[in-house]
N, C-alpha and C positions, 0 to 999 in steps of 0.2 A: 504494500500500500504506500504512494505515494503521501508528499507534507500534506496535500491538502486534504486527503479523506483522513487523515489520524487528526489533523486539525482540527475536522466537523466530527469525528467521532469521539474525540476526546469534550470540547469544548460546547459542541452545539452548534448548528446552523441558523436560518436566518427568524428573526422573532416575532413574524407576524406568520411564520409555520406554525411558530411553539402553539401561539395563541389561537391558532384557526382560525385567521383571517384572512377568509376568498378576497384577494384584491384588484379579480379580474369584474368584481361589482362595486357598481357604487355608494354602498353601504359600507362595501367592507374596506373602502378607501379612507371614509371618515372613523371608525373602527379604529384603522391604523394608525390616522391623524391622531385620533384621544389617545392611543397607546403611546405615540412617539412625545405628546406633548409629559404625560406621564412619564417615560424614561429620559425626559430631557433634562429633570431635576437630580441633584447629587443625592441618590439617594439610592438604598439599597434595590437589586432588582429585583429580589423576590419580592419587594413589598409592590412594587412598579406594576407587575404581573398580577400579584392577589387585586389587588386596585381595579385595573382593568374588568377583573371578572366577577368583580361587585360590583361594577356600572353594566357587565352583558347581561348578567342575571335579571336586575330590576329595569334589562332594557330599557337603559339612559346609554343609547350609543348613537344618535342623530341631533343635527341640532335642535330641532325641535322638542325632544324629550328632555334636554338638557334645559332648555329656556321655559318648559312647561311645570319641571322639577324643583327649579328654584335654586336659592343660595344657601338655605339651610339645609335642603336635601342631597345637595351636593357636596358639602360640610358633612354630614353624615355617611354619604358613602365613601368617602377620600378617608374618614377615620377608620370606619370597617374594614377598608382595606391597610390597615396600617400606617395610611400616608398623614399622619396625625401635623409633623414637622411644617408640611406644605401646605393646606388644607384650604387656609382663606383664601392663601394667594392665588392657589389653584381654580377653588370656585372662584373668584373673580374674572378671572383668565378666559375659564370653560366659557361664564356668559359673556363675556367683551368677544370673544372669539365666534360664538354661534348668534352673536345680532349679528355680527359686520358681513361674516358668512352668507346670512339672508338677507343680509341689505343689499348686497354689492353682489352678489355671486346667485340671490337664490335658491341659498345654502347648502351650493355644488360645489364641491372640490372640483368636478371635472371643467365645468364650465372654468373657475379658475384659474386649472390648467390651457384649457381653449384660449383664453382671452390673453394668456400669455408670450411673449414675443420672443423671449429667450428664457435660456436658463435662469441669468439673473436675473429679470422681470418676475419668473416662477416665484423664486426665492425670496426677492423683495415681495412680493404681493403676499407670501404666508406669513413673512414676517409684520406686515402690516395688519396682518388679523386683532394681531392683540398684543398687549405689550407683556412681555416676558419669552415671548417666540424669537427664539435664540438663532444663531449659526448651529449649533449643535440639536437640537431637534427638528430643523427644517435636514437636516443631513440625514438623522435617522429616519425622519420620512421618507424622504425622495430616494435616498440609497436600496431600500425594499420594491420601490416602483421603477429602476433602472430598468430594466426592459419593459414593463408594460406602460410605461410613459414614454420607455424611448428616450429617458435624456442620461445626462451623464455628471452627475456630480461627483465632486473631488471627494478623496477619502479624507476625512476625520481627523484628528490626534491620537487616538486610540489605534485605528490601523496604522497611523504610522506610526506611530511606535512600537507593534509587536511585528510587521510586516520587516522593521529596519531592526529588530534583533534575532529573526529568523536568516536576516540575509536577502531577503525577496527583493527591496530595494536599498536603495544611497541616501539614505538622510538627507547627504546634503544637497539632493536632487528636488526640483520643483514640485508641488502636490500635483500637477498633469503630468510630470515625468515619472512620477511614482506609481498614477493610476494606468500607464500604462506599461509598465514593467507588472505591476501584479495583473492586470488582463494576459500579458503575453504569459507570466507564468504558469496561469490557470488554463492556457491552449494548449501548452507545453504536456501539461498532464493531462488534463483533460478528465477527470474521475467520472466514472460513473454515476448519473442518479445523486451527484451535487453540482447546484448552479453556480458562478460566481456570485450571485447574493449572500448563500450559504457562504463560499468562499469570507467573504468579506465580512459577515458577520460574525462568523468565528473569530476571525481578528481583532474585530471591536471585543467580542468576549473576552478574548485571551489578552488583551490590552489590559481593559478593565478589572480583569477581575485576581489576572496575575505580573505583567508587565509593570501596571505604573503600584501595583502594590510594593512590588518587590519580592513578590512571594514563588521565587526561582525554584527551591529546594522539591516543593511537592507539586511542579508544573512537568505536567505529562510529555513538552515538549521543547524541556531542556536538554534534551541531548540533540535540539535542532540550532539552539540559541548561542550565538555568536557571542554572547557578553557571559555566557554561567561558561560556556566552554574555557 
């Protein structure tokens, strides 16, 4: 088995698999959006995940459930899920996010996307949703929708980081010089039955959860890593 399938079988592939979220509808596009704005805050990800499926459960996962839910019931699910640290910020977020959605969009992420000229348009316009819609959760958006949007966002800090202690790329290479060094790598192997989503999100994993920790000793793919070597 090649790095990348020990990568995705070690670490996990991509998180809106985990969650079962079809992104080939439009539902499960906004779905993903609430999930990405959820993993966008520093905070643990098991809690990111439980969170998530205390809004699928009480289906609050479109704007409109979300603006008919309110601030206190959305304050309540964010605690059930853990996310206690975030809570107000968040329900504030949710609704500043699902009015401008229906103001401006018609509360379509695709439309959105339609009305978008480039990449950076894309990006600026989610970030204009709402204020706390960061570089780092418009990335984890858009990075799960690279092929079925078809666009091509730059990788993260977290992939580069575990991407540049595997070896994949040069640090001191540009984030498009790096995005395409880990595409050629992933043709190079080519795994089976894993996409470069998975590819890519394994590295945000392995970033997260052992790179910028430092937590070298009990990472399953230190005997790949150019700095424990």
């Amino acid at each position: 088995m090649g790095l990348v399938g020990r990568l995705v079988e070690s670490v996990g592939g991509s998180f809106s698999s985990e969650l079962g979220i079809p992104l080939e509808k439009e539902k499960g596009v906004f779905k993903w959006f609430l999930a990405s704005i959820l993993f966008g805050a520093r905070i643990n990800q098991t809690i990111a995940i439980n969170t998530f499926k205390e809004f699928e459960k009480e289906g609050i996962t479109s704007p409109d459930s979300i603006l008919k839910l309110g601030w206190d019931g959305l304050v309540r699910i964010l605690d059930n899920g853990g996310y206690v640290r975030y809570d107000f910020k968040t329900a504030d977020k949710l609704l500043e996010i699902s009015r401008n959605l229906k103001k401006n969009y018609g509360g379509s992420l695709l439309r959105l996307k339609e009305e978008s000229k480039s990449l950076k348009d894309l990006e600026d316009r989610l970030k204009a949703l709402g204020k706390g819609i960061g570089e780092v959760t418009v990335n984890i958006f858009l990075r799960e929708l690279r092929e079925i949007w078809k666009v091509d966002p730059l990788p993260g800090n977290l992939t580069l980081l575990s991407a540049g202690n595997l070896g994949i790329i040069n640090p001191k290479e540009s984030k498009r010089e790096s995005l395409e060094r880990l595409k050629d790598f992933y043709k190079r192997e080519f795994p089976k039955d894993i996409s470069f989503i998975d590819f890519e999100s394994s590295l945000v994993r392995l970033g997260k959860d052992f790179c910028r920790k430092k937590r070298c000793r009990v990472c399953a793919l230190k005997s790949d890593c150019r700095k424990y070597r």
